[in-house]
C-alpha positions as CSV (number, residue, x, y, z in Angstrom):
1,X,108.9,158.1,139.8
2,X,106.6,154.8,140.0
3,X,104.4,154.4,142.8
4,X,103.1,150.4,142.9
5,X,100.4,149.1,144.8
6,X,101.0,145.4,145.9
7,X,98.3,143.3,147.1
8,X,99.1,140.2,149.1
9,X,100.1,138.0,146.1
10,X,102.6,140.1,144.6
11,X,103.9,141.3,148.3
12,X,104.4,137.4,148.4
13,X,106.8,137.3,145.2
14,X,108.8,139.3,146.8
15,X,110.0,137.2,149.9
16,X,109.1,133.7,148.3
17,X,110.7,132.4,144.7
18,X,107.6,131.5,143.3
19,X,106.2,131.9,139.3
20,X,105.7,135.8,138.7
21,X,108.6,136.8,141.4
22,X,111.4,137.8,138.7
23,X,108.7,140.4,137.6
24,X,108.5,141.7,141.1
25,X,112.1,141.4,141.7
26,X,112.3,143.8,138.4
27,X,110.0,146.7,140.0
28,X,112.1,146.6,142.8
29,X,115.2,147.3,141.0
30,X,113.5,150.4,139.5
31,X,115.9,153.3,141.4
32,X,112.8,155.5,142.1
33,X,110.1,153.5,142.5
34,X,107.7,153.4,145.9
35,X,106.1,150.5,147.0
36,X,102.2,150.9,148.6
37,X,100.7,147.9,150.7
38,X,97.7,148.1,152.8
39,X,97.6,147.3,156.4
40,X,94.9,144.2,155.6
41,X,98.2,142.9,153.8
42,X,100.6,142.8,156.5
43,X,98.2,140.0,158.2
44,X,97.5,138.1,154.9
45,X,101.2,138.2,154.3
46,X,101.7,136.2,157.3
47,X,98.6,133.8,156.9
48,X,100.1,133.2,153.1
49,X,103.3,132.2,155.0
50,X,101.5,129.8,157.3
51,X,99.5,128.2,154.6
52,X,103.2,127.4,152.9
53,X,104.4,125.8,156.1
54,X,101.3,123.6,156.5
55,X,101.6,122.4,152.5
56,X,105.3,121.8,153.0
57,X,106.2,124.8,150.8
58,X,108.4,126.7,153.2
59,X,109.7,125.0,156.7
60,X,109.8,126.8,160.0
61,X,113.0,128.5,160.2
62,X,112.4,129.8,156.6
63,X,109.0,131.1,157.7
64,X,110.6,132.7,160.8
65,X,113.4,134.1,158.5
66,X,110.9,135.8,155.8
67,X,108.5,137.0,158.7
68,X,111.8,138.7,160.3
69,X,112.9,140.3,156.9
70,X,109.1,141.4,155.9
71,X,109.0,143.3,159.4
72,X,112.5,144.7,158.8
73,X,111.4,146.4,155.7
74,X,108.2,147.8,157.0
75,X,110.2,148.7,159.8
76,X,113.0,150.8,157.7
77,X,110.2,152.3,155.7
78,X,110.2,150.5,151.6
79,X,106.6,150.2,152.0
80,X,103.7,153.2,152.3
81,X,101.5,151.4,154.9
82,X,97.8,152.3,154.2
83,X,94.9,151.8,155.9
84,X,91.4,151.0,154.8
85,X,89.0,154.0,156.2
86,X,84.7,153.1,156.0
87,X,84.3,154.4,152.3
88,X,86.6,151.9,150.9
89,X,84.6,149.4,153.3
90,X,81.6,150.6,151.8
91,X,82.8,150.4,148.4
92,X,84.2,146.6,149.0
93,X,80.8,145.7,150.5
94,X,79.3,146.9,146.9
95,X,81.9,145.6,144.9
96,X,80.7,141.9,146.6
97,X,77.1,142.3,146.4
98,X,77.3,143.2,142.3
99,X,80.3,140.8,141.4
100,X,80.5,137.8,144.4
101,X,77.3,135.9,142.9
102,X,79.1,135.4,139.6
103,X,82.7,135.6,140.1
104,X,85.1,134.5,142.3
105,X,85.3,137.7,144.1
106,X,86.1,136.9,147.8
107,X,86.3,139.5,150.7
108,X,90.0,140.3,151.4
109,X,90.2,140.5,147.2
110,X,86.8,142.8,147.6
111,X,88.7,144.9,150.2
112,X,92.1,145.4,148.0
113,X,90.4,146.4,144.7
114,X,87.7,149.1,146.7
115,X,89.5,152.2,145.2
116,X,91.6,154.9,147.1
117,X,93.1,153.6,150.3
118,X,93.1,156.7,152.7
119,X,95.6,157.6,154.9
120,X,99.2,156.1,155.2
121,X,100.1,154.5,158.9
């Protein structure tokens, strides 16, 4: 059995046709395969849908119709829900202070890379 991770961006290929989501559409079609998101990506999910309504990406009703679907399948379970406890907020603040300076490390992306993600929701 495969157990993926998906931060925001590849939760994104999933929902929206975009360049990478035939490689997403692939892990899904895996028969055993789990699917882990965090809980910080359930609101960037929705701020990535917003930002392709203001660019002209998506319009409303396909926003409103991806937003529906996205909470169906949190709803009926295809996704672990996990939650960030203080060590991986610890370990994200690190992860900025030796990597932010010189890389284009920002603080949700800080948060998603800080290592084990506790407990499931």
């Amino acid at each position: 059995m495969s157990k993926y991770f998906f931060d925001t961006s590849a939760l994104v290929k999933r929902y929206h046709s975009e360049e990478g989501s035939d490689f997403i559409d692939r892990l899904f079609a895996e028969t055993d395969a789990e699917f882990v998101i965090s809980d910080i990506s359930i609101i960037e999910f929705y701020s990535a849908l917003s930002m392709k309504v203001r660019i002209g990406e998506i319009d409303e009703e396909n926003f409103m119709s991806l937003r529906k679907l996205f909470s169906q399948d949190i709803k009926r379970g295809l996704y672990e829900v996990a939650e960030f406890a203080n060590d991986e907020k610890l370990e994200s603040t690190r992860l900025l202070l030796k990597y932010a300076k010189k890389h284009s490390l920002k603080t949700l992306d800080a948060i998603q890379l800080s290592g084990e993600i506790s407990k499931p929701v």
